[in-house]
C-alpha positions as CSV (number, residue, x, y, z in Angstrom):
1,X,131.5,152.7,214.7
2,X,134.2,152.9,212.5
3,X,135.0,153.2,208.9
4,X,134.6,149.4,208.2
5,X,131.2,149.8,209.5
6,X,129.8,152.0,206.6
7,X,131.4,150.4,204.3
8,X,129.4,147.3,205.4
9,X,126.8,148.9,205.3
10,X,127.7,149.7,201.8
11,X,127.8,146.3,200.8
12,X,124.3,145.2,201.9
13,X,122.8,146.7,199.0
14,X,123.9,147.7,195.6
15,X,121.6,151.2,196.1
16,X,122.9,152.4,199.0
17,X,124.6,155.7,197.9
18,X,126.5,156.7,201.4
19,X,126.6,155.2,205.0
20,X,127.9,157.5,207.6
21,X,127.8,157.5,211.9
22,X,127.6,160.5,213.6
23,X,127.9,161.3,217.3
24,X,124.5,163.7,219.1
25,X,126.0,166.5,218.7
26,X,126.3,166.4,214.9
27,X,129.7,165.8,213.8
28,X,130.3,162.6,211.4
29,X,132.3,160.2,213.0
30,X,133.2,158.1,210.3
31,X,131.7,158.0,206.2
32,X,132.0,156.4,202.9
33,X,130.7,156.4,199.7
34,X,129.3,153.7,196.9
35,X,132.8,153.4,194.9
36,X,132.8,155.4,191.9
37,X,129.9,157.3,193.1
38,X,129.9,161.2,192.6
39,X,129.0,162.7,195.3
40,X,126.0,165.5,195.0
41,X,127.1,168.0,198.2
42,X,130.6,168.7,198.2
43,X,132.6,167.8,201.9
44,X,131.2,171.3,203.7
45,X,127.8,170.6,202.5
46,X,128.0,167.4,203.8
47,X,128.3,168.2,207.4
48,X,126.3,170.8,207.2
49,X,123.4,168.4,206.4
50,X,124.5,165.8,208.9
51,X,125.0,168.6,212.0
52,X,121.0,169.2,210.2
53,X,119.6,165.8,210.3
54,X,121.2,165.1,213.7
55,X,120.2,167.2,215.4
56,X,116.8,167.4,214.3
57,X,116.5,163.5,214.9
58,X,117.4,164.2,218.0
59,X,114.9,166.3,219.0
60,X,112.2,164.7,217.5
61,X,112.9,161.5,219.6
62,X,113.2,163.4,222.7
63,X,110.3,164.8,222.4
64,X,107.9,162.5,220.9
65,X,109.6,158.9,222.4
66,X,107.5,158.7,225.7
67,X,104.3,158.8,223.6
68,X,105.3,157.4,220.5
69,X,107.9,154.8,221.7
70,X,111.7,155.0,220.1
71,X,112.1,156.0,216.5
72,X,113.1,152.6,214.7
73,X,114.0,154.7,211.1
74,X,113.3,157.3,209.4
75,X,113.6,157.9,205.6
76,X,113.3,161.6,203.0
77,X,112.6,161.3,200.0
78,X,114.5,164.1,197.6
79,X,114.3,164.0,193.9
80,X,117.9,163.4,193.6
81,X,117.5,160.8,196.4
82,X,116.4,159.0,199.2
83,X,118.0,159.4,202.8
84,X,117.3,157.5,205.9
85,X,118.5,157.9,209.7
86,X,118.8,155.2,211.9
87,X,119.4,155.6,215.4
88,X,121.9,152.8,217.0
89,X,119.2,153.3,220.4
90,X,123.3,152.7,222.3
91,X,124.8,154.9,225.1
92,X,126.6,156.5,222.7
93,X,123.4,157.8,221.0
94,X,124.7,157.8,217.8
95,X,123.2,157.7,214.2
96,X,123.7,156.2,211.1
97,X,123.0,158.1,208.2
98,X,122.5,156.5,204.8
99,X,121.8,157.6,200.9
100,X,120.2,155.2,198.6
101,X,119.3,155.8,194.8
102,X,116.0,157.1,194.1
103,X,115.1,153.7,192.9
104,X,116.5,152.2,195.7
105,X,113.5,150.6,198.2
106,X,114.8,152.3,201.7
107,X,112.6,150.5,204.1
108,X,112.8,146.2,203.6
109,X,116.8,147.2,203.2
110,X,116.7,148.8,206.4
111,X,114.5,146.4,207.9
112,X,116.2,143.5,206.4
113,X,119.7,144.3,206.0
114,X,120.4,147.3,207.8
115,X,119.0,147.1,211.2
116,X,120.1,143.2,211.2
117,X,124.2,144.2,210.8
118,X,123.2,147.1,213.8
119,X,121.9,144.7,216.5
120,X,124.9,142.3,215.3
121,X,127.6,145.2,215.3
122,X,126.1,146.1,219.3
123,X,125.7,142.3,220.4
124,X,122.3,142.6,220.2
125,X,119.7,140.2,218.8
């Protein structure tokens, strides 16, 4: 996933804050922000929290996805804002992170918007 890709992502939804794919292991593969957007971790921060989310996603579906089935989303709500992980469920086992507004509505733009431009982006329907 590229570049392009989050900023697609970007576009699907005026309260979407930040789209970014990371790889398993943690490190952000590609990342943008909503233009004019400040930012509220600084660049270190920022992969700190992704190496963070990762890596706890991962572990979570690991050990949980024979009895619960594969995680579809999952979304944190923070004061400041919201945050969502979506795994692409691809060899590559990578996952798209994303930052919406706190009065942004995570789940039907996932559901609607999001995991639609995923499924497209992999060939899937």
């Amino acid at each position: 996933m590229s570049l392009e890709f989050c900023r697609q992502v970007l576009s699907l939804d005026p309260g979407i804050r930040f789209a970014g794919v990371a790889n398993p292991g943690g490190k952000l593969l590609a990342a943008e922000y909503r233009e004019g957007l400040s930012p509220l971790l600084d660049r270190n921060e920022v992969e700190l929290a992704v190496a963070r989310t990762v890596l706890h996603a991962m572990e979570d579906d690991e050990a949980l996805q024979g009895k619960l089935g594969k995680t579809a989303y999952s979304i944190t709500t923070c004061e400041k804002v919201k945050r969502a992980t979506v795994p692409f469920h691809d060899k590559h086992r990578r996952i798209l992170l994303v930052s919406f507004d706190t009065s942004a509505r995570p789940g039907p733009i996932i559901r609607k918007k999001i995991l639609p431009l995923i499924n497209s982006e992999l060939g899937w329907k």
